[in-house]
Biopython code that builds the backbone (N, CA, C, O; Angstrom):
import numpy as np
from Bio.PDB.StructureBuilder import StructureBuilder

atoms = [
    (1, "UNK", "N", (83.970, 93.576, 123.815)),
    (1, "UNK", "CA", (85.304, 94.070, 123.524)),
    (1, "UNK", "C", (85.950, 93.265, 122.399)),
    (1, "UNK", "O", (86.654, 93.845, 121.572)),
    (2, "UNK", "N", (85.722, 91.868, 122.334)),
    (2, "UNK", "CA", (85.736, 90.727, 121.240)),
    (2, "UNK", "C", (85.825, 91.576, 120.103)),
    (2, "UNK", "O", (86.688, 92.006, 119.338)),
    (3, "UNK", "N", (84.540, 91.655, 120.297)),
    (3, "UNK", "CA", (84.243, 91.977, 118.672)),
    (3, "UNK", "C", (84.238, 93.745, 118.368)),
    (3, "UNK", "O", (83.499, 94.245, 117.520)),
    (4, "UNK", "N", (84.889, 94.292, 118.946)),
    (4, "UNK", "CA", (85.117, 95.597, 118.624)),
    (4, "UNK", "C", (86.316, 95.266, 118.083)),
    (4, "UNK", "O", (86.558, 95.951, 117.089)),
    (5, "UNK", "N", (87.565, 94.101, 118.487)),
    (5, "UNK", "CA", (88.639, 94.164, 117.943)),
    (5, "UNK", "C", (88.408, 93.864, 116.467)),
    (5, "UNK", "O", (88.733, 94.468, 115.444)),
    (6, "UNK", "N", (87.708, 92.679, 116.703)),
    (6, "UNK", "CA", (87.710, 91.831, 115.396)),
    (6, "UNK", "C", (87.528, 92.843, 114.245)),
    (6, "UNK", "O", (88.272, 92.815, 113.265)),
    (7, "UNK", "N", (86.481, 93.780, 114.385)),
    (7, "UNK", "CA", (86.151, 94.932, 113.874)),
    (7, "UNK", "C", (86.879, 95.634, 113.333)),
    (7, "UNK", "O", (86.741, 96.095, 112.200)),
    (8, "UNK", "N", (88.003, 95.857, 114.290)),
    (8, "UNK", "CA", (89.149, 96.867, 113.977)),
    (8, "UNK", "C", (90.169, 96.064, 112.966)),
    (8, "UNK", "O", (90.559, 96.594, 111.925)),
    (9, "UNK", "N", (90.491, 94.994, 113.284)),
    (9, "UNK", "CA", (91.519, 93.979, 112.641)),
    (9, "UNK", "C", (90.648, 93.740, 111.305)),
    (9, "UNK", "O", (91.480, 93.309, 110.507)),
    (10, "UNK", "N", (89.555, 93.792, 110.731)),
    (10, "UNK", "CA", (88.470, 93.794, 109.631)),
    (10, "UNK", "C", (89.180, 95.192, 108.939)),
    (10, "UNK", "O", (90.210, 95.287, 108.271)),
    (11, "UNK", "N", (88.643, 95.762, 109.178)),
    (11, "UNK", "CA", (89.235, 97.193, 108.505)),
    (11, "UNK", "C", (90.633, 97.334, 108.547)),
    (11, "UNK", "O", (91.041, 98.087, 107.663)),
    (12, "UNK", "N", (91.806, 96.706, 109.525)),
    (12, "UNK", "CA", (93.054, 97.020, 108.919)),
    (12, "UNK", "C", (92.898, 96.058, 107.804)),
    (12, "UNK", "O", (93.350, 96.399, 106.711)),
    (13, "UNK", "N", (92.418, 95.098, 107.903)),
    (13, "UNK", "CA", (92.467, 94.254, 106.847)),
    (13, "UNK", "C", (92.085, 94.705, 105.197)),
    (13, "UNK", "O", (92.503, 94.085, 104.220)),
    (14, "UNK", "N", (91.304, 95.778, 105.145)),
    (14, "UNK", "CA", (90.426, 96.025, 104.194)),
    (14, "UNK", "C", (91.507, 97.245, 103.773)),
    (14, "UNK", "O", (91.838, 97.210, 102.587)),
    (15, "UNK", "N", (91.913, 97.977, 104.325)),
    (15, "UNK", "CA", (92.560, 99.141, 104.385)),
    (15, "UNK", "C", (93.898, 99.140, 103.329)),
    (15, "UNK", "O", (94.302, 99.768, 102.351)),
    (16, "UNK", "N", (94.349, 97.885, 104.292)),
    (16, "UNK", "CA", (95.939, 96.976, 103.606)),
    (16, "UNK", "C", (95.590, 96.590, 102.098)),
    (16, "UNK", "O", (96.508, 96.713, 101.287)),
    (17, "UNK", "N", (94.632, 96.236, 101.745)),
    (17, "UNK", "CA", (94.184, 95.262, 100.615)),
    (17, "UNK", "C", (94.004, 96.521, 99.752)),
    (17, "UNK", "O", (94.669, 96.687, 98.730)),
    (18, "UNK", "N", (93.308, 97.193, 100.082)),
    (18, "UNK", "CA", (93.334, 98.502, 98.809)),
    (18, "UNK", "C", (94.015, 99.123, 98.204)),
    (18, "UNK", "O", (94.111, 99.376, 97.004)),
    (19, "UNK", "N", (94.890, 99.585, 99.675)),
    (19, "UNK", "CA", (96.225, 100.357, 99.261)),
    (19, "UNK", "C", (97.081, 99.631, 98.804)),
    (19, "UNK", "O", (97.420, 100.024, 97.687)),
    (20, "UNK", "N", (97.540, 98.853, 99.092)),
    (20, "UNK", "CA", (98.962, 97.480, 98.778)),
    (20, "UNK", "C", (98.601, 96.634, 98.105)),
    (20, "UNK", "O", (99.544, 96.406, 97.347)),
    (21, "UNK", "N", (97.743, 95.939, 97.862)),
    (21, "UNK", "CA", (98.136, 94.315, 97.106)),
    (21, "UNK", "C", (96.817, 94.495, 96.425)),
    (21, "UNK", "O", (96.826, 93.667, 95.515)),
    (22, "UNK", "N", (95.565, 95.223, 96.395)),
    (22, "UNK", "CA", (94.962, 95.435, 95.230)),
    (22, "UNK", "C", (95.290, 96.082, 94.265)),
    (22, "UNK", "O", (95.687, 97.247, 94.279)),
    (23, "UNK", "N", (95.091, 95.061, 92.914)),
    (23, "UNK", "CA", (95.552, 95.646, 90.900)),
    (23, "UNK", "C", (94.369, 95.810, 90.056)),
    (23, "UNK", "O", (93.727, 94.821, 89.700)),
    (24, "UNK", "N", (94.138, 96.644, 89.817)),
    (24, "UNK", "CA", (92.978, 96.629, 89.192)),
    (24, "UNK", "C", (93.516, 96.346, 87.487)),
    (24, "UNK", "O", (94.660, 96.349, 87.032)),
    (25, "UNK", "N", (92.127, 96.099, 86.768)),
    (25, "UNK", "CA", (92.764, 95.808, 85.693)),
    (25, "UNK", "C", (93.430, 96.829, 84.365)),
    (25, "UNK", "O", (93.234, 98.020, 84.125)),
    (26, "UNK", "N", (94.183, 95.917, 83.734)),
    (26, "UNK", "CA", (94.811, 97.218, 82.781)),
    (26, "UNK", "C", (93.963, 96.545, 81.464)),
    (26, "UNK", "O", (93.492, 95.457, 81.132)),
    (27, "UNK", "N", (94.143, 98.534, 80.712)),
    (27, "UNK", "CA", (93.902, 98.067, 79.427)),
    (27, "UNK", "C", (94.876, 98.755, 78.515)),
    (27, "UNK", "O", (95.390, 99.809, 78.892)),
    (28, "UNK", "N", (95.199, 98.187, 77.222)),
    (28, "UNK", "CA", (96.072, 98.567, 76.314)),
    (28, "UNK", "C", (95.403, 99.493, 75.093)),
    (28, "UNK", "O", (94.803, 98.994, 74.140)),
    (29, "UNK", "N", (95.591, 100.811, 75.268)),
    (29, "UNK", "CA", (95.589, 101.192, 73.931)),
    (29, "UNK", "C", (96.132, 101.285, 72.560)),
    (29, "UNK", "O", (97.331, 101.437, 72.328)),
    (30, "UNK", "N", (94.941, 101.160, 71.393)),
    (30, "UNK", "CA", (95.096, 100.791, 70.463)),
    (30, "UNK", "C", (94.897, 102.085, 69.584)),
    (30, "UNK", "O", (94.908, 103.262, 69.944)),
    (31, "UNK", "N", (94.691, 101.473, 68.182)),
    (31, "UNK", "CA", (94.777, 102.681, 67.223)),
    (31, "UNK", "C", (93.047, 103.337, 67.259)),
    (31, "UNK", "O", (92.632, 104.230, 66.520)),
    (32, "UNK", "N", (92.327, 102.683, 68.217)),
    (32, "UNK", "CA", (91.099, 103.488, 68.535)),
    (32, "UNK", "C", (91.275, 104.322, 69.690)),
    (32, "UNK", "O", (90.446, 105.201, 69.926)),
    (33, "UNK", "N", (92.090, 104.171, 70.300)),
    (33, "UNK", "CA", (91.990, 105.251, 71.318)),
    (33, "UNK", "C", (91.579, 104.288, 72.648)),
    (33, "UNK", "O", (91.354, 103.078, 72.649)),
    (34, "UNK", "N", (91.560, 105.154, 73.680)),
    (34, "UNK", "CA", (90.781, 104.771, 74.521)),
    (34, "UNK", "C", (89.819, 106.072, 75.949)),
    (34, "UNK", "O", (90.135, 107.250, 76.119)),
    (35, "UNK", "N", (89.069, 105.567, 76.459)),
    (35, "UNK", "CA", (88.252, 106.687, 77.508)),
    (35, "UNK", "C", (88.739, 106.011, 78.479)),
    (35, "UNK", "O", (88.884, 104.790, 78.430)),
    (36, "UNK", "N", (89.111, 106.887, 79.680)),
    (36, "UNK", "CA", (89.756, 106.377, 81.016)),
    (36, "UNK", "C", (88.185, 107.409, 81.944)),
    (36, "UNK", "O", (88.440, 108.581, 82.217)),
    (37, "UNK", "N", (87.370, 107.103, 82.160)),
    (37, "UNK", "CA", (86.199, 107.278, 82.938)),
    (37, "UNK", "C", (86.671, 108.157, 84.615)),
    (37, "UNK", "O", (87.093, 107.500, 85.566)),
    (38, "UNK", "N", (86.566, 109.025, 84.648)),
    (38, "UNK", "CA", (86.494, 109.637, 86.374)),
    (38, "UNK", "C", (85.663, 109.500, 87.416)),
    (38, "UNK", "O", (85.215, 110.590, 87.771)),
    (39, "UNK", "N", (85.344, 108.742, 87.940)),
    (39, "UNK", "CA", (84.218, 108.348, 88.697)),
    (39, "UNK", "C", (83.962, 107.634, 89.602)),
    (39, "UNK", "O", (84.168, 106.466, 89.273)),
    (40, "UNK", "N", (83.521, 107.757, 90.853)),
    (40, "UNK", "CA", (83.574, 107.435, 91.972)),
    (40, "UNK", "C", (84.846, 107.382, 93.055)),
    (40, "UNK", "O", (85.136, 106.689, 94.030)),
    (41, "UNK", "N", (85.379, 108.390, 92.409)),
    (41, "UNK", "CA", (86.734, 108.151, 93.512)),
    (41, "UNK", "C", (87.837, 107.795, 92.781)),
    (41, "UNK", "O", (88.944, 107.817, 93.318)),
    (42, "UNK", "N", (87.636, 107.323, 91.113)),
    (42, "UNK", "CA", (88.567, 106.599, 90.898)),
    (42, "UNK", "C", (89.064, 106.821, 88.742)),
    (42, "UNK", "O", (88.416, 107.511, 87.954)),
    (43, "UNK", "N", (90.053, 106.167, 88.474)),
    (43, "UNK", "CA", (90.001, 106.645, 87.280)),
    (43, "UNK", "C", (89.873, 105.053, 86.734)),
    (43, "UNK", "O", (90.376, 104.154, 87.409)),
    (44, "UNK", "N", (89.036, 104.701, 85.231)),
    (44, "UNK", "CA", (88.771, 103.500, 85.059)),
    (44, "UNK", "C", (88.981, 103.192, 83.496)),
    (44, "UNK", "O", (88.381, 103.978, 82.762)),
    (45, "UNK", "N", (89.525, 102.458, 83.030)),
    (45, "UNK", "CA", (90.594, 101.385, 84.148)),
    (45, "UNK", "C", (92.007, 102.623, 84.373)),
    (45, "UNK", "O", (92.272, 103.580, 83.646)),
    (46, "UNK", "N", (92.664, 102.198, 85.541)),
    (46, "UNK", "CA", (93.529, 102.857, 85.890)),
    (46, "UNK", "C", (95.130, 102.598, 85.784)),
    (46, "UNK", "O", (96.172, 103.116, 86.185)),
    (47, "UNK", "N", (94.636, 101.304, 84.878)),
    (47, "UNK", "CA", (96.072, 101.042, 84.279)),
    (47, "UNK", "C", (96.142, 100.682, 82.993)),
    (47, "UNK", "O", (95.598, 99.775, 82.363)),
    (48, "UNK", "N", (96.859, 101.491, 82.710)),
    (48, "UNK", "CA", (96.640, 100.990, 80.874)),
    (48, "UNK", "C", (98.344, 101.312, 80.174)),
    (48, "UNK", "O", (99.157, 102.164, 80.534)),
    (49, "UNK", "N", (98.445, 100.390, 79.198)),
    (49, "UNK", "CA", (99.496, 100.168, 78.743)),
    (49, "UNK", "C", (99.875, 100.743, 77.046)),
    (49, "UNK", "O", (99.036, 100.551, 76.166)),
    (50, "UNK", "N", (101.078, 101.381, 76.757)),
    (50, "UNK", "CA", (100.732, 102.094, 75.286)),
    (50, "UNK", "C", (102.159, 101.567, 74.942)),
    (50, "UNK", "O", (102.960, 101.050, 75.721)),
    (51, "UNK", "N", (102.310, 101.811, 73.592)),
    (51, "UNK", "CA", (103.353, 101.579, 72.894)),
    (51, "UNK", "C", (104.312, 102.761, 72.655)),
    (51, "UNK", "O", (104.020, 103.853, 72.167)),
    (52, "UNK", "N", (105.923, 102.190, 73.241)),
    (52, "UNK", "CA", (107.088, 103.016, 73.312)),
    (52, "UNK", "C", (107.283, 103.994, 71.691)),
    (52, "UNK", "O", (106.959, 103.575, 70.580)),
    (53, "UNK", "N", (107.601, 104.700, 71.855)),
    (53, "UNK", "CA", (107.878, 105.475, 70.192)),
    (53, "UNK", "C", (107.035, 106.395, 69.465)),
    (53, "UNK", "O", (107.274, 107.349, 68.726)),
    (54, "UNK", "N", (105.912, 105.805, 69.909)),
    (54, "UNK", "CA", (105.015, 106.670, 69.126)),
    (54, "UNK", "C", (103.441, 107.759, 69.794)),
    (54, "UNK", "O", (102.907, 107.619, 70.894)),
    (55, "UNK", "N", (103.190, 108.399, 69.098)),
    (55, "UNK", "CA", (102.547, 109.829, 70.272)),
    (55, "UNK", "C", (101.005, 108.824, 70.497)),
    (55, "UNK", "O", (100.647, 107.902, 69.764)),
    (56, "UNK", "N", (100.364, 109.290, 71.600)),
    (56, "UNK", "CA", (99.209, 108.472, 71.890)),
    (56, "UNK", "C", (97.935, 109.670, 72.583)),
    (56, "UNK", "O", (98.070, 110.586, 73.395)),
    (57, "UNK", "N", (96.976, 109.265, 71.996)),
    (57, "UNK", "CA", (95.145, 110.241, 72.494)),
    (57, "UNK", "C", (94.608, 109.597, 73.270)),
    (57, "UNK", "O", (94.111, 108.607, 72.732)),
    (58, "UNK", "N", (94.421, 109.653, 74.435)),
    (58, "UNK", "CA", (93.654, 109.455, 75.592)),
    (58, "UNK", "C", (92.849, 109.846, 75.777)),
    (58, "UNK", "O", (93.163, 111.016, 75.998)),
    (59, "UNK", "N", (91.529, 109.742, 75.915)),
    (59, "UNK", "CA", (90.679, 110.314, 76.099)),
    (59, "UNK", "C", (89.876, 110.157, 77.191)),
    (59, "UNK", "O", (89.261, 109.093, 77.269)),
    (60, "UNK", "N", (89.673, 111.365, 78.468)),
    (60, "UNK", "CA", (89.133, 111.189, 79.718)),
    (60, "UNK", "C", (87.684, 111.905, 79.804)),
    (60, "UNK", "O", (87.274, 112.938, 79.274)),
    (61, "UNK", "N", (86.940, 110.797, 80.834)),
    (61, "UNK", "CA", (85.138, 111.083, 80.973)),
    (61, "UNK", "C", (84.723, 111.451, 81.841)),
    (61, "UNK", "O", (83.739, 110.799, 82.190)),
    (62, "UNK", "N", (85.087, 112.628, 82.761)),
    (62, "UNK", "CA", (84.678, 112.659, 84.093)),
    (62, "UNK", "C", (83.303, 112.768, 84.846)),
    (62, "UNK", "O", (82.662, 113.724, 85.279)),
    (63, "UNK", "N", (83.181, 111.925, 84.836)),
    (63, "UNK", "CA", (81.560, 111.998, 85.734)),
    (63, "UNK", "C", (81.607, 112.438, 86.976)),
    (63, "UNK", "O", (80.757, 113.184, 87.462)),
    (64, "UNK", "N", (82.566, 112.019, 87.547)),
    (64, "UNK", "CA", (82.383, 112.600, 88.908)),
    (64, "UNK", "C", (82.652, 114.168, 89.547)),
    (64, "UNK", "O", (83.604, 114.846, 89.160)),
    (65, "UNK", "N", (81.781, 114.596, 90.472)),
    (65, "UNK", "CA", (81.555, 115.775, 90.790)),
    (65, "UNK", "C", (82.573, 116.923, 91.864)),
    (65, "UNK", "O", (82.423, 118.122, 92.100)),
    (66, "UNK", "N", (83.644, 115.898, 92.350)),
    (66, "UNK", "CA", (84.393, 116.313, 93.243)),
    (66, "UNK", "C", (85.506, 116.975, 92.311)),
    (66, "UNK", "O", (86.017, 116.537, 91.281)),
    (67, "UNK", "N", (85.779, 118.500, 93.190)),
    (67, "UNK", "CA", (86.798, 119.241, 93.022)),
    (67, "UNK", "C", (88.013, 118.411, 92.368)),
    (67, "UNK", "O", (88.444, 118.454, 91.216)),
    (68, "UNK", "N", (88.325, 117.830, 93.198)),
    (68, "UNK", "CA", (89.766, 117.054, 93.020)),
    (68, "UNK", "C", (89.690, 116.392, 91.563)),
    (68, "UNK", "O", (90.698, 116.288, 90.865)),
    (69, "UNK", "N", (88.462, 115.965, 91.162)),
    (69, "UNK", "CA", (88.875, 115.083, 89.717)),
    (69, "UNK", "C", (88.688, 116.155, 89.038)),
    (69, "UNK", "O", (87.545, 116.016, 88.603)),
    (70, "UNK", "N", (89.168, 117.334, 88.598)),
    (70, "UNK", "CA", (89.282, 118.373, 87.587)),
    (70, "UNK", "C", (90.126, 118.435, 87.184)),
    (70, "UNK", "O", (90.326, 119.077, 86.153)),
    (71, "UNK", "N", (90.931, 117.850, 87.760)),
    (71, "UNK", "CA", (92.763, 118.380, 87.374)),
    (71, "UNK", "C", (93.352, 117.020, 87.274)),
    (71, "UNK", "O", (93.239, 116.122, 88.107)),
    (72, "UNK", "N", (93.992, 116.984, 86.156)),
    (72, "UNK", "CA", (94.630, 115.859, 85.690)),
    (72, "UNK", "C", (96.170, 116.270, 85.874)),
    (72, "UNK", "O", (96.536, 117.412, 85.600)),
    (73, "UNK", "N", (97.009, 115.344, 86.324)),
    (73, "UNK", "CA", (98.186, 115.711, 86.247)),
    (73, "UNK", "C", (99.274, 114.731, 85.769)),
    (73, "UNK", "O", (99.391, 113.790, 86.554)),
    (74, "UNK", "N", (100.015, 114.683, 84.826)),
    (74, "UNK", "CA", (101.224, 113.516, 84.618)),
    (74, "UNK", "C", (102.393, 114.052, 84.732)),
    (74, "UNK", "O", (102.934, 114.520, 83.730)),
    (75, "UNK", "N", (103.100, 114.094, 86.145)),
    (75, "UNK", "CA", (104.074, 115.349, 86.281)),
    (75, "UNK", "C", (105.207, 114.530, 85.295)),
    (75, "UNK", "O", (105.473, 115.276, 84.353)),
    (76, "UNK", "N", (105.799, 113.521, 85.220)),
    (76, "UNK", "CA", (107.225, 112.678, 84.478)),
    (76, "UNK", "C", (106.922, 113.603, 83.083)),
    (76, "UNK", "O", (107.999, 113.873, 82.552)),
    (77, "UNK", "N", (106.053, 114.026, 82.522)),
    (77, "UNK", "CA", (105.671, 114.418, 81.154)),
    (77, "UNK", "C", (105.078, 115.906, 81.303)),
    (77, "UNK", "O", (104.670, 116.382, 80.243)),
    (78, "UNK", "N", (104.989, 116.535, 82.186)),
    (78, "UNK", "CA", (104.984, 117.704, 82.573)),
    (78, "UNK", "C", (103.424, 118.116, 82.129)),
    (78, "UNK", "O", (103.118, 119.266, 81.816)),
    (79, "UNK", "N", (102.603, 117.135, 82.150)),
    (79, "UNK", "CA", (100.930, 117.595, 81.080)),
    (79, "UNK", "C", (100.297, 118.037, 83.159)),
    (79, "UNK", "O", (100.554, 117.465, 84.219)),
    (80, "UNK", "N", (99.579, 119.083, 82.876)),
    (80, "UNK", "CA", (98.600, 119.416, 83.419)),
    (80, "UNK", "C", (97.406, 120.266, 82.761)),
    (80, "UNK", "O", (97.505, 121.315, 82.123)),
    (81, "UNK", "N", (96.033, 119.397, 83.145)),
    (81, "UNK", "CA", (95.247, 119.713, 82.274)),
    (81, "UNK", "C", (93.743, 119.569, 82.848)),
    (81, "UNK", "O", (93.478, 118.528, 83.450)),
    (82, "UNK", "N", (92.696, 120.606, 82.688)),
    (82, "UNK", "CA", (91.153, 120.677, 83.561)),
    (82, "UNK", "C", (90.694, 119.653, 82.595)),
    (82, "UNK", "O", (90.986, 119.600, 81.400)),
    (83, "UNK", "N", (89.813, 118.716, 83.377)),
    (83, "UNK", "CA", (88.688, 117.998, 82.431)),
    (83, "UNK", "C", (87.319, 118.421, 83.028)),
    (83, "UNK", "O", (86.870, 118.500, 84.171)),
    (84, "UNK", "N", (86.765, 118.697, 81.580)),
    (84, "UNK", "CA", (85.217, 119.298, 82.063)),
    (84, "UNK", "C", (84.041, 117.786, 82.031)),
    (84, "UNK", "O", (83.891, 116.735, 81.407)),
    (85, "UNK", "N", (83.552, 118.395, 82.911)),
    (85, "UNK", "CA", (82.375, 117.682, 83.521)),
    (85, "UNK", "C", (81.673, 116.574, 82.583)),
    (85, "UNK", "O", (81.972, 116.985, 81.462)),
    (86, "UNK", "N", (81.088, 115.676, 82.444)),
    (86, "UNK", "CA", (80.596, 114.842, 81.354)),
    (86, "UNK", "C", (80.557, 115.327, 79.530)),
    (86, "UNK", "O", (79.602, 115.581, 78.796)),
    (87, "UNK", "N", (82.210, 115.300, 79.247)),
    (87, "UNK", "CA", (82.065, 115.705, 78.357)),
    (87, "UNK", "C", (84.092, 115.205, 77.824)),
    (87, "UNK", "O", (85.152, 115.644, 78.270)),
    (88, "UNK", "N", (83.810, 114.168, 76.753)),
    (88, "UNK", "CA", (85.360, 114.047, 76.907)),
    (88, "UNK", "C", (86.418, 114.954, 76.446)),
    (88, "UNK", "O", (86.188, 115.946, 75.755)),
    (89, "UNK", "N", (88.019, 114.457, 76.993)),
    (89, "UNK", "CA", (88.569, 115.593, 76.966)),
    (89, "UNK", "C", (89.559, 114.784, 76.526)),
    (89, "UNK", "O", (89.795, 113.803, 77.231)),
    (90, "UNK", "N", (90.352, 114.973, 75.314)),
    (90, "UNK", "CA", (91.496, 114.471, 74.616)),
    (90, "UNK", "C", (92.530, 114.729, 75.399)),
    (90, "UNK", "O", (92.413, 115.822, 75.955)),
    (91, "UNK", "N", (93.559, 114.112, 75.679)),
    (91, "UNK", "CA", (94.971, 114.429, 76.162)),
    (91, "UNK", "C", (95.937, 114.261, 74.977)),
    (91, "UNK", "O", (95.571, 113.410, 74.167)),
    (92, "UNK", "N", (96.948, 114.812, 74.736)),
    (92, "UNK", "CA", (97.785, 113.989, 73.808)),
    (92, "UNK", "C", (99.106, 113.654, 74.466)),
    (92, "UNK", "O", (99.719, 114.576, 75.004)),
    (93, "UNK", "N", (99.608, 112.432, 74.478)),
    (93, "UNK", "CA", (100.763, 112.192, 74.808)),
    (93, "UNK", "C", (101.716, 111.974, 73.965)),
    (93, "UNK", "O", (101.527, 111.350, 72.921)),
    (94, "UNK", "N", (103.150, 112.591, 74.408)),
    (94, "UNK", "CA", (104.619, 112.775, 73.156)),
    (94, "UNK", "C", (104.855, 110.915, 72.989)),
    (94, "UNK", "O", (104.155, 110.046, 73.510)),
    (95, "UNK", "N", (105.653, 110.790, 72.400)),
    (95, "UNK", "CA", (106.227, 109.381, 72.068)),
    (95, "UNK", "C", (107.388, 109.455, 73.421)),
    (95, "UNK", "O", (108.394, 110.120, 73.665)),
    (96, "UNK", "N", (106.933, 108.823, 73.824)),
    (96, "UNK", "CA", (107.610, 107.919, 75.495)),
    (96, "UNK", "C", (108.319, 106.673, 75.263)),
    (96, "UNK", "O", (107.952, 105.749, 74.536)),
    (97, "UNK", "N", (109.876, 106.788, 76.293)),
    (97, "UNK", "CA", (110.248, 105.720, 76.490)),
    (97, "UNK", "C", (109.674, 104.438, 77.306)),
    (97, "UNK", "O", (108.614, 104.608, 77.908)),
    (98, "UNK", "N", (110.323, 103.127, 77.369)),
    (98, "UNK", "CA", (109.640, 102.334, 77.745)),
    (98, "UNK", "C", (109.709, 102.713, 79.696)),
    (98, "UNK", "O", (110.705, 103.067, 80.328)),
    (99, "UNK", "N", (108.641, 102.535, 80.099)),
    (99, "UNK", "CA", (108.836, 102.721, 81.541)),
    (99, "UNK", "C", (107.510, 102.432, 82.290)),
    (99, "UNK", "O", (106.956, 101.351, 82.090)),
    (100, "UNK", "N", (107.025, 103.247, 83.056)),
    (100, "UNK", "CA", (105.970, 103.564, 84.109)),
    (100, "UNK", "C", (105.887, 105.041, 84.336)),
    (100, "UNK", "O", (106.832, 105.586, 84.906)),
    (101, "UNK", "N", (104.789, 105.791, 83.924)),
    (101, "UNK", "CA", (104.123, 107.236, 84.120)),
    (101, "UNK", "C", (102.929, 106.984, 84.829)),
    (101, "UNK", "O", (101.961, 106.323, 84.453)),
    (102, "UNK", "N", (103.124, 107.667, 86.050)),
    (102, "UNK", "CA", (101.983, 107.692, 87.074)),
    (102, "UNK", "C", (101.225, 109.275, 86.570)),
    (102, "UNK", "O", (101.819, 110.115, 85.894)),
    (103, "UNK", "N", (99.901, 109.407, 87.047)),
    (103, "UNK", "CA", (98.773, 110.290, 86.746)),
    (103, "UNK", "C", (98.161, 110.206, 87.205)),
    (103, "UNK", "O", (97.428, 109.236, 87.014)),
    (104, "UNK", "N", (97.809, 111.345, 88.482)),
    (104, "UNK", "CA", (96.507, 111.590, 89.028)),
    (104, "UNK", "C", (96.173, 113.087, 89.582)),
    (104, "UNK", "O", (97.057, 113.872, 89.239)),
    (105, "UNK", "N", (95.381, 113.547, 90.165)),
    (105, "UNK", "CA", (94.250, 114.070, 90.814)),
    (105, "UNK", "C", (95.366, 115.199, 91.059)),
    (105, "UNK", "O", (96.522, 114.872, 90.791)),
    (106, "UNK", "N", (95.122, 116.553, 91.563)),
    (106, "UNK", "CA", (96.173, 117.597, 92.612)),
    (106, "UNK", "C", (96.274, 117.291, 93.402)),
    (106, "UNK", "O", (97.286, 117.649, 94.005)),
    (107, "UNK", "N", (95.102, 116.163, 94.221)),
    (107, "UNK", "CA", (95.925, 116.123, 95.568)),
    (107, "UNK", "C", (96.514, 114.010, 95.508)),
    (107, "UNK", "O", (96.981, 113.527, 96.539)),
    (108, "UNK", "N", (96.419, 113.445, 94.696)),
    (108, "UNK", "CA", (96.684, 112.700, 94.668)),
    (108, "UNK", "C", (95.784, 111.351, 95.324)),
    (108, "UNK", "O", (96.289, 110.277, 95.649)),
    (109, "UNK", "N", (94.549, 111.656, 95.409)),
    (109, "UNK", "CA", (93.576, 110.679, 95.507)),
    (109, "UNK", "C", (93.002, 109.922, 94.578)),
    (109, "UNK", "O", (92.466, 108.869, 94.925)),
    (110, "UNK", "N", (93.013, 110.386, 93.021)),
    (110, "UNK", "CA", (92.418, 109.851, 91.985)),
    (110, "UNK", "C", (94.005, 109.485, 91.382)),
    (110, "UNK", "O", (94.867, 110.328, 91.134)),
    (111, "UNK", "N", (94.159, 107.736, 91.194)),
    (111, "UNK", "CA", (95.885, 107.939, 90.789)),
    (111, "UNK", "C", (95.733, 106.558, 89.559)),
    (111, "UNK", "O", (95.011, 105.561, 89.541)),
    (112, "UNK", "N", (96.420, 106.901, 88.939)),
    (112, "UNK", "CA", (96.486, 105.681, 87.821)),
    (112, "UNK", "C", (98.251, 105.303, 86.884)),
    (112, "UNK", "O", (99.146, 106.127, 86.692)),
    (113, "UNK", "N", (98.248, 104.525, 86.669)),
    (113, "UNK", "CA", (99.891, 104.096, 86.083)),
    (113, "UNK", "C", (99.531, 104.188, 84.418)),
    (113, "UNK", "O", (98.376, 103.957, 84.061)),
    (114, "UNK", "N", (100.518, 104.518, 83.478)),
    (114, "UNK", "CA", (100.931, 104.596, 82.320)),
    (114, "UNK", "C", (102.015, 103.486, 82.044)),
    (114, "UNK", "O", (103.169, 103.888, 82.193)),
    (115, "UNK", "N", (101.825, 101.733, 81.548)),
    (115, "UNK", "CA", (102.738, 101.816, 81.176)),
    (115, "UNK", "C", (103.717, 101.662, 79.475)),
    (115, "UNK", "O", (103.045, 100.885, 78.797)),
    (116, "UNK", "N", (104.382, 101.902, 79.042)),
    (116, "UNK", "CA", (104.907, 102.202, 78.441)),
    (116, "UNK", "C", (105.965, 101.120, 77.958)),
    (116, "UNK", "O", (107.013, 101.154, 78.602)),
    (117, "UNK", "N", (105.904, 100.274, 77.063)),
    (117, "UNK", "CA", (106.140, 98.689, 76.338)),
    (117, "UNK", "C", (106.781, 99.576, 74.974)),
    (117, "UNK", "O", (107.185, 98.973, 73.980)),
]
sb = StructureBuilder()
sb.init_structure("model")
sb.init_model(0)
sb.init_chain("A")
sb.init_seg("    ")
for serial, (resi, resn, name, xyz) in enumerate(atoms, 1):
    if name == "N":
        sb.init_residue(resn, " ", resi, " ")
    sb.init_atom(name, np.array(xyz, "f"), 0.0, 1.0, " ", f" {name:<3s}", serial, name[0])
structure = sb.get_structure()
């Protein structure tokens, strides 16, 4: 019974850490652009940072095979948009104030931050 708890208290543990207090890393795009990768569950890297004022090309790689990563969504900026299967797909974004734009999945499993300096 020990160790069925311990078990259980393991996984809240793991559970907490993913959702809440794990950051994955950011990257900043530049005047090359950048590929934000779809794959495995996840968008990579999923935080990336752009400059206030001026319009920005994103460019997404979806490898992964699940329904849900087809649909890209950045509702604050109103973009909804299909990305096809291993094959990249330009986004363009307007010139944004400084802030935080979240983006992910239709149902909100694939999720990533925009921020905006």
């Amino acid at each position: 019974m020990m160790i069925i708890n311990l078990i259980g208290l393991l996984l809240i543990g793991l559970i907490v850490w993913w959702f809440w207090l794990y950051k994955p890393e950011e990257a900043t795009v530049g005047e090359e652009g950048l590929v934000i990768t779809v794959e495995n569950g996840t968008y990579f890297p999923s935080r990336i940072t752009v400059a206030a004022g001026s319009p920005v090309e994103i460019n997404f790689l979806r490898k992964d095979q699940s329904p849900c990563s087809e649909t890209l969504l950045i509702p604050d900026l109103q973009i909804s948009d299909s990305l096809p299967q291993n094959k990249l797909k330009t986004i363009q974004l307007p010139a944004m104030k400084a802030g935080t734009y979240d983006f992910h999945c239709q149902m909100q499993m694939y999720r990533g931050q925009i921020t905006v300096q």
